[in-house]
N, C-alpha and C positions, 0 to 999 in steps of 0.2 A: 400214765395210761398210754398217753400215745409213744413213746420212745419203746413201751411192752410190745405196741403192734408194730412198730418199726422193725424192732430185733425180730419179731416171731417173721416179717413178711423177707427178711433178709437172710434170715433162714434155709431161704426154699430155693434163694437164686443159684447155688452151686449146681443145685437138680434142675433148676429148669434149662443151666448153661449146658451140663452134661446130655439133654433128652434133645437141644438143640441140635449138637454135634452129632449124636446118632441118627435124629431126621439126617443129617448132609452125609454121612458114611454111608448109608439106606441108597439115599439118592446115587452114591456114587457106585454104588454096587447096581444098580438098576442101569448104570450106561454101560459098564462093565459088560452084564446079560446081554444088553442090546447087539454091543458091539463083536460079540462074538465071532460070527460069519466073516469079519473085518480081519478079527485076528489069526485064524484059522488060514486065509487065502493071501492078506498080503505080507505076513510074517509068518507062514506055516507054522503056527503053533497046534499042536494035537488038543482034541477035547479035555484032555485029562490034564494038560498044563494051564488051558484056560480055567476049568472046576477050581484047581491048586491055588492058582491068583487068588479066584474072587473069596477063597478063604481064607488065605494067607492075609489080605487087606484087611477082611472085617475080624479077624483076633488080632494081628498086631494093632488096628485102630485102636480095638476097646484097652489094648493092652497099654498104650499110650495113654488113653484117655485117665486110666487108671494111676498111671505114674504121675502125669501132671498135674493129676488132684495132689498124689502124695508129697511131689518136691513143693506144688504151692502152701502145702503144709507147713513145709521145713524150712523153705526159702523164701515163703512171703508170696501172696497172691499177685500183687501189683506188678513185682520184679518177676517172675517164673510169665507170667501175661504180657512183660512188654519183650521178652528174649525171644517169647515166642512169634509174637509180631514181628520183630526182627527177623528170626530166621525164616515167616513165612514171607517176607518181603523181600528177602534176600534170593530165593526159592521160585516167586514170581520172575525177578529180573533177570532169574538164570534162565525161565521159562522163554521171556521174549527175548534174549538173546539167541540160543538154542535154537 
């Protein structure tokens, strides 16, 4: 009985991983809006190239999200998880370098 509620409660964690990442794409789109007047005046970007971003970000996001479910399908959750760690820490220290 309990290894049935074990499976049925591990179930659910791909969704809640998934509903996670979309909270922080949300969030990331929401500095995006903020920042607008920033990117307009100190990179003269036009309103219509800022609009273009902020939805270029959130389809290619879900669109990755979508892919990373799929290859952790193919290639194993644990291993497609820690490449990704890899490349976002890789991604970070290019960040503080830059």
């Amino acid at each position: 009985m309990e290894s049935s509620q074990n499976k049925n409660a591990m179930m659910w964690l791909p969704l809640i991983v998934v509903c996670i990442a979309q909270v922080g794409t949300s969030g990331d789109n929401s500095v995006l809006s903020m920042s607008t007047n920033e990117f307009i005046s100190k990179l003269g970007a036009s309103m219509d190239q800022v609009q273009l971003a902020n939805i270029v970000y959130s389809l290619l996001a879900g669109a990755l999200m979508v892919f990373g479910g799929m290859l952790g399908i193919a290639k194993g959750f644990k291993r497609v998880f820690m490449a990704g760690a890899a490349l976002c820490a890789a991604g970070e220290a290019l960040a503080v370098i830059s």
